[in-house]
C-alpha positions as CSV (number, residue, x, y, z in Angstrom):
1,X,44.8,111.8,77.8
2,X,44.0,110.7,81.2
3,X,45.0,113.2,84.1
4,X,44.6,111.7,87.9
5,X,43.3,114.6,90.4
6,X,45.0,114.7,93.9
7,X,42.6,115.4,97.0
8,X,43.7,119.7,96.5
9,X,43.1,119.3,92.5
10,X,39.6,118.0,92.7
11,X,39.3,120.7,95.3
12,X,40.5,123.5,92.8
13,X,38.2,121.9,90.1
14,X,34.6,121.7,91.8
15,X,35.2,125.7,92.2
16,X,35.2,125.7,88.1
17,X,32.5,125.1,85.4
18,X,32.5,122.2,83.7
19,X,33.7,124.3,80.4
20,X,36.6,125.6,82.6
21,X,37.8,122.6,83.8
22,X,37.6,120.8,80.7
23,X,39.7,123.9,79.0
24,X,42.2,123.5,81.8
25,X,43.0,119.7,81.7
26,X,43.1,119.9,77.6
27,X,45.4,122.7,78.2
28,X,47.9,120.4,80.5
29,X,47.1,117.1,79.5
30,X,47.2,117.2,75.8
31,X,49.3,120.0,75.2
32,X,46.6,121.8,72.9
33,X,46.7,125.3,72.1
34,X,44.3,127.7,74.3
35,X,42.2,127.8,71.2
36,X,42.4,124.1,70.5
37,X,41.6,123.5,74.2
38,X,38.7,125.9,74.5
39,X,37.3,124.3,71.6
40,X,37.7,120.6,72.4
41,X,36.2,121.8,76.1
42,X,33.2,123.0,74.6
43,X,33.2,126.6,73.7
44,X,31.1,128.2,71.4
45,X,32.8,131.2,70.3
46,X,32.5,131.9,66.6
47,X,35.6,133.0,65.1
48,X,39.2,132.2,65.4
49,X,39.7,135.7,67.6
50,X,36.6,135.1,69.7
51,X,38.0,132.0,70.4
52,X,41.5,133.3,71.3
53,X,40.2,136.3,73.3
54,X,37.4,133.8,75.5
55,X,40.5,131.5,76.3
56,X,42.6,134.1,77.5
57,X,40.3,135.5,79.6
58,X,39.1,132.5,80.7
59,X,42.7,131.6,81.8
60,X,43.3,135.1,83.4
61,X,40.5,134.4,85.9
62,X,42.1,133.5,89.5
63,X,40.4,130.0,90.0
64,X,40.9,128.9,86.6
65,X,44.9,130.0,86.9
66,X,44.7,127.9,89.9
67,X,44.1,125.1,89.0
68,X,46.1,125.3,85.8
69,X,49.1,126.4,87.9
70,X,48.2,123.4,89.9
71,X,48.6,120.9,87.2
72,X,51.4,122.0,85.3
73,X,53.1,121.7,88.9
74,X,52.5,118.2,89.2
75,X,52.8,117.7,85.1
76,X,56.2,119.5,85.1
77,X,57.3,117.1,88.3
78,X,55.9,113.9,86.7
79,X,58.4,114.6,83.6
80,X,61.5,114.2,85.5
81,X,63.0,111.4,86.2
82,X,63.3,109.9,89.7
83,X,66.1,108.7,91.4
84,X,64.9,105.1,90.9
85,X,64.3,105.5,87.1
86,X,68.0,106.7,86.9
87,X,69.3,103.8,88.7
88,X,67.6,101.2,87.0
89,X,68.3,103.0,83.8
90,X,71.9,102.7,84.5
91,X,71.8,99.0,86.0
92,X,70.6,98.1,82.6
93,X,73.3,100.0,80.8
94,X,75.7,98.1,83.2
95,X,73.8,94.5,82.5
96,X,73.5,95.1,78.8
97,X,75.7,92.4,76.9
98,X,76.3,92.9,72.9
99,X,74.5,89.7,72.3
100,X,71.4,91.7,73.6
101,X,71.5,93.5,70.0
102,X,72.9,90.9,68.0
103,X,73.0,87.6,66.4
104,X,76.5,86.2,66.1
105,X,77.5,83.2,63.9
106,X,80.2,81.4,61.9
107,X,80.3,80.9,58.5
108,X,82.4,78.9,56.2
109,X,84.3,80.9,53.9
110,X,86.2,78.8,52.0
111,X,88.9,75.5,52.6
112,X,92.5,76.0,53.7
113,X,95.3,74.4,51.5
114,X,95.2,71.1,53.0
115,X,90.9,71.0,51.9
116,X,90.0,72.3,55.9
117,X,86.5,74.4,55.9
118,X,87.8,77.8,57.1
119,X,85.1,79.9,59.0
120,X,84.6,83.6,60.1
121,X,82.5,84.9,62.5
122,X,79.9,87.2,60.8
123,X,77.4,89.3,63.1
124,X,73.9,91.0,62.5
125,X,71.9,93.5,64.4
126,X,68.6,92.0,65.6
127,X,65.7,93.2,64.2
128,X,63.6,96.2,66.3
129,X,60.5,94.5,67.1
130,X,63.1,91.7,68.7
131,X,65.0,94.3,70.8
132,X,63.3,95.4,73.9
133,X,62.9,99.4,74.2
134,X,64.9,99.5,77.2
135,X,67.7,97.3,75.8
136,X,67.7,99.5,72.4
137,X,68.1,102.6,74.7
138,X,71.5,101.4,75.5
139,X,72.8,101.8,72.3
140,X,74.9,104.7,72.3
141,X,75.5,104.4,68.6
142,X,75.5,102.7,64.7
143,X,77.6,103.7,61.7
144,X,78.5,102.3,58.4
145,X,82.9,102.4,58.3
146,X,85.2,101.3,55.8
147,X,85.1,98.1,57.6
148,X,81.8,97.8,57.9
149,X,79.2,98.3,60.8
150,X,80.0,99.6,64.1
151,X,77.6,99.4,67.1
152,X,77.8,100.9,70.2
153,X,76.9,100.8,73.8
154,X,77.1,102.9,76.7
155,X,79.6,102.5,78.6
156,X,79.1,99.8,81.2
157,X,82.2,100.8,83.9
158,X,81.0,104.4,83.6
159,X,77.1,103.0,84.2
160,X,79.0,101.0,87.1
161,X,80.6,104.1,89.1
162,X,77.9,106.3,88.5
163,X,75.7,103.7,90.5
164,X,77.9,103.4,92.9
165,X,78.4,106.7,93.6
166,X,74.8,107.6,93.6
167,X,74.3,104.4,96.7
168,X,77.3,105.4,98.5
169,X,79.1,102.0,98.0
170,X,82.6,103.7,98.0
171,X,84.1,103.7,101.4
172,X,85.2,107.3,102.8
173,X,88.8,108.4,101.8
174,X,90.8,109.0,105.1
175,X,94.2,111.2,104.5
176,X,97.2,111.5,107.1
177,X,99.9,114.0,107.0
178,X,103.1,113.6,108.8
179,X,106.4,114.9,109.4
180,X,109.6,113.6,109.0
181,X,110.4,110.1,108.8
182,X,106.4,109.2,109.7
183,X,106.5,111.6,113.2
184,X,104.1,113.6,114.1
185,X,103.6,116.8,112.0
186,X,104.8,119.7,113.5
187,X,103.3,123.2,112.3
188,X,105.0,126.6,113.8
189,X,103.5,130.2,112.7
190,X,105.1,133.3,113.7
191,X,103.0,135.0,116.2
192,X,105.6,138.2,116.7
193,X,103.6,140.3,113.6
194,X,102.5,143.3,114.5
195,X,98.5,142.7,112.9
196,X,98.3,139.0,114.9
197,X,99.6,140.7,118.2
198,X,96.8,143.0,117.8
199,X,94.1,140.6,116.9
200,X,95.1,138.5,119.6
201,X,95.3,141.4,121.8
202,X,91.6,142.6,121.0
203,X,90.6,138.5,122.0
204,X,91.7,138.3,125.1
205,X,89.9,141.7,125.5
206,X,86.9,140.0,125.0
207,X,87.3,137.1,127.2
């Protein structure tokens, strides 16, 4: 598995030996074990516990930890998704029409009393090399019923809002109160309490 260095990385890596930075990068990048990684790096250790104890302490070394620390940063970063990759996730969920998934035809089932063909519409779910990955990850589900298949998709209003609340297209909600027959709205509090004479008391104190 390729891994792509940033200016600090390559940095972090020209401090190592090449069997150290080969151990670190199988580590991250192909998700070995530290005994797999030491191995595929390079090291000669003998037996399965002298392999284990030379990748350990290779990894408790402060460099080394470095720039494994480093990588699983920008690993662990890489794996989630961006807010672009959400939104064009969901404007396909939104776009995504049933005919996407299947094939829909009428078939003649038989003739009507007066000798008429009668037809019914039969459908059938395209095959998966024909259905793009990012059109098959809008289907939410398949079953077999009692009436036959069922297919699924996402929910296209819900795909819908969710955009539109993550651009802001909603317009900001504005709220009036008022009194009586639309006048203005009067509020009164009782000032005469002993604890908010006081409290005004030690304000004007301050003043």
């Amino acid at each position: 598995m390729g891994v792509s260095l940033s200016p600090e990385q390559l940095e972090l890596a020209s401090k190592l030996t090449t069997l150290q930075r080969k151990f670190v990068i199988n580590l991250v990048g192909s998700k070995m074990s530290q005994r797999e990684a030491y191995v595929a790096a390079g090291g000669r250790a003998k037996s399965d516990s002298a392999k284990d104890n030379s990748a350990s302490v290779m990894l408790s070394k402060t460099k080394v930890k470095g720039f494994y620390d480093s990588l699983l940063n920008t690993a662990t970063t890489s794996a989630v998704m961006t807010r672009e990759e959400a939104l064009e996730r969901l404007t396909l969920s939104a776009r995504v029409r049933i005919t996407d998934v299947c094939d829909f035809r009428n078939v003649q089932t038989g003739e009507d009393p007066d000798g008429d063909p009668v037809y019914q519409t039969v459908w059938t779910i395209k095959n998966s090399e024909d259905i793009p990955a990012e059109i098959a990850a809008c289907i939410k589900s398949v079953a077999i019923t009692n009436q036959g298949p069922k297919i699924e998709l996402h929910d296209q209003t819900a795909a819908t809002k969710q955009i539109s609340d993550m651009q802001g297209w909603n317009a900001p909600k504005k709220t009036e109160l008022t009194g009586k027959d639309g006048q203005s709205l009067a509020i009164t509090a009782d000032v005469s309490s002993p604890d908010i004479v006081a409290a005004l008391a030690s304000l004007m104190e301050k003043l």
